[in-house]
C-alpha positions, 0 to 999 in steps of 0.5 A: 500500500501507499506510504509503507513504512520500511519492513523489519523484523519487528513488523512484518508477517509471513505472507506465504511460501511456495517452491514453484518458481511460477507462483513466486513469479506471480505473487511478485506481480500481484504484490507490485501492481497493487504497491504492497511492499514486500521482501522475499527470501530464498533459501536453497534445498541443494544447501541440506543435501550437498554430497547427498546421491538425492540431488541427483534426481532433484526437481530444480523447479523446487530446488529453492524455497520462496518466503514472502513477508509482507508489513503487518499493517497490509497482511490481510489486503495482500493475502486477498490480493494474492488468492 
């Protein structure tokens, strides 16, 4: 929303997770064009599993983990906008 404050720690709320690269694109989109501020966090699966024999056959479509948080005042507006 318009005149967001910066998001920290201390006032942000996890919005959703999602390891498909498609949903993480679109929950982006959806975020920028309504102008709600948000981070995203990445976190890599490979990380778990180095020297593992499972990476092998990992699906690289879920190879990472996408964390969106949002200001706590926009929660509620931005899990509609995004459902």
């Amino acid at each position: 929303m318009k005149g967001a404050s910066m998001i920290t720690i201390f006032n942000r709320k996890e919005l959703a997770i999602t390891y498909s690269m498609e949903k993480q694109v679109s929950i982006r989109e959806i975020l920028k064009s309504e102008k709600i501020e948000y981070r995203l966090r990445v976190k890599g699966q490979d990380s778990r599993m180095r020297g593992n024999i499972a990476i092998i056959g990992q699906d690289m479509n879920h190879a990472y983990e996408y964390i969106f948080y949002v200001h706590k005042k926009d929660y509620e507006y931005a899990k509609l906008c995004i459902k």
